[in-house]
N, C-alpha and C positions, 0 to 999 in steps of 0.2 A: 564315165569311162574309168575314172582311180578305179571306182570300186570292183569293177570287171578284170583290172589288169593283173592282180595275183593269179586269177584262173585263166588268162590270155597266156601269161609266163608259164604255166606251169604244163598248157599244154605246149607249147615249143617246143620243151621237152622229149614230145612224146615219140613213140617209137615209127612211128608212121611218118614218113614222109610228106603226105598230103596234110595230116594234122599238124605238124611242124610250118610247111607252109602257108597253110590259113592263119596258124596264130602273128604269125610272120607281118601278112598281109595286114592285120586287123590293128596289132601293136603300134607297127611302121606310120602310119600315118597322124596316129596318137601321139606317140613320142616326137613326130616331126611339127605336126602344131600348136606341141607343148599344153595340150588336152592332158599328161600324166609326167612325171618329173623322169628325166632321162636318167637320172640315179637309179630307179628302183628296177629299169629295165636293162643299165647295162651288164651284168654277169649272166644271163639272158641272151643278148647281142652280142659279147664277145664266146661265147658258148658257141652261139649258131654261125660264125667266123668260121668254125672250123667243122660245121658241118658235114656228112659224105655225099649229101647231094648237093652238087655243085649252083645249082639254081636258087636254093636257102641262103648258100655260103654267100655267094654273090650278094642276094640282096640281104645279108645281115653286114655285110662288109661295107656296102654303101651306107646303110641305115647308121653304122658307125662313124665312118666320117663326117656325116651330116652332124651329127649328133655333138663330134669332137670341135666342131669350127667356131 
């Protein structure tokens, strides 16, 4: 999964909403059992924070605080 996670990031990015939340989806549970270091994903997660669709934002906001504890 490391070696997946630069192209998981990078489509988060992307201009689609659906693509944004699959990368979301796929990262989220990487970074949650520490399968990939929460360093290389959080500018990434605080990004999707502030996403416009509110359903990304949401679970990039959770995925943060998990990540922050």
């Amino acid at each position: 999964m490391q070696a997946l996670l630069p192209r998981v990031l990078q489509l988060s990015l992307s201009v689609s909403d659906s693509v944004r939340t699959a990368a979301l989806t796929v990262a989220a549970p990487a970074v949650r059992m520490g399968l990939v270091s929460p360093l290389a994903a959080a500018p990434h997660i605080v990004a999707l924070t502030a996403d416009e669709n509110d359903t990304v934002a949401a679970a990039a906001r959770k995925l943060a605080a998990a990540v922050h504890k």
